[in-house]
C-alpha positions as CSV (number, residue, x, y, z in Angstrom):
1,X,-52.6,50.3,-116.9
2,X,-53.4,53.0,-119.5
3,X,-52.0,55.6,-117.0
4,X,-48.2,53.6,-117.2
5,X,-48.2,54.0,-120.9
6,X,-48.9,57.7,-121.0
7,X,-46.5,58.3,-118.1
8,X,-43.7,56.2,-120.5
9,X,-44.6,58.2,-123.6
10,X,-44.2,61.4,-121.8
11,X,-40.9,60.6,-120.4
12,X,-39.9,59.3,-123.6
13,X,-41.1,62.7,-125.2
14,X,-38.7,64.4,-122.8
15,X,-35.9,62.2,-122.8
16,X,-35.6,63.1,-126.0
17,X,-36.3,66.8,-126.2
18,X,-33.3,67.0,-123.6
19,X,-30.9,64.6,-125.5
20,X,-31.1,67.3,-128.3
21,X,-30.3,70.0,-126.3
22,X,-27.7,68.6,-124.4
23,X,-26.3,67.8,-128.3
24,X,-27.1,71.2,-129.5
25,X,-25.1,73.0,-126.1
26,X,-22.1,70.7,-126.6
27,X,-21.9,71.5,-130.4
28,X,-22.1,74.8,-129.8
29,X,-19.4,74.9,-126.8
30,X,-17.0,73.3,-129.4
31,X,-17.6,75.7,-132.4
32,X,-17.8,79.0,-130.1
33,X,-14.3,77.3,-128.7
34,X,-12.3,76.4,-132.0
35,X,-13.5,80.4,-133.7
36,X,-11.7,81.5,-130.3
37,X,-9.0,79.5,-131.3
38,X,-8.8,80.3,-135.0
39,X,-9.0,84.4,-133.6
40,X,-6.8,84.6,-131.0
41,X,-4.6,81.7,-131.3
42,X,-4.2,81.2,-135.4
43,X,-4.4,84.7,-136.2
44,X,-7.0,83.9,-138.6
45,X,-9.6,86.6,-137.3
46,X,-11.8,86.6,-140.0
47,X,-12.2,82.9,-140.8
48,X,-12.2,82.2,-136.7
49,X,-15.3,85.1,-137.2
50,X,-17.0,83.9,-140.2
51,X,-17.0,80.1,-138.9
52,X,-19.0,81.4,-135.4
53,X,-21.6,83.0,-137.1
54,X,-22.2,81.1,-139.4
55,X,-21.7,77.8,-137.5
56,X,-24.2,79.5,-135.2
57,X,-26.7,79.9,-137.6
58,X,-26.3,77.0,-139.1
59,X,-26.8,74.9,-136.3
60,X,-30.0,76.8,-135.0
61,X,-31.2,76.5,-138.2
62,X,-30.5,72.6,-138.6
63,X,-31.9,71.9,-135.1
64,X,-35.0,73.6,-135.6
65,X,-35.5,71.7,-139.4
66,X,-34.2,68.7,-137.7
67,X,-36.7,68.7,-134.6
C-alpha cells in the first residue's frame, strides 16, 4: 500500500510540473504574438520590441521565483 502513495505523489509531482509549462508555453505564444502584432501590424516597432523582451524576461524570471 505504501507503493500506491508514492506512485500518487509522483504523478502529482508531474502533473504539476507539466501544468506550468504548458502555462508558461501558452503565455509566451501570446506575448511573442501580440509584439508581432504591435511591429508589423501597429507600426509600433519599438514598443512591439521592448514588450518581447521584456515580457520574455519577465516571465522566465516569474516562473523560475514562482516554481
Amino acid at each position: 500500500m505504501a507503493e500506491a502513495t508514492d506512485d500518487y505523489r509522483a504523478h502529482q509531482e508531474t502533473y504539476t510540473a507539466f501544468n506550468k509549462l504548458v502555462t508558461f508555453t501558452v503565455l509566451w505564444i501570446v506575448l511573442l504574438l501580440v509584439s508581432m502584432a504591435l511591429g508589423l501590424v501597429g507600426g509600433l516597432h519599438i514598443l512591439g520590441l521592448l514588450l518581447g523582451v521584456g515580457g520574455s524576461i519577465a516571465l522566465l524570471i516569474g516562473f523560475a521565483v514562482l516554481s
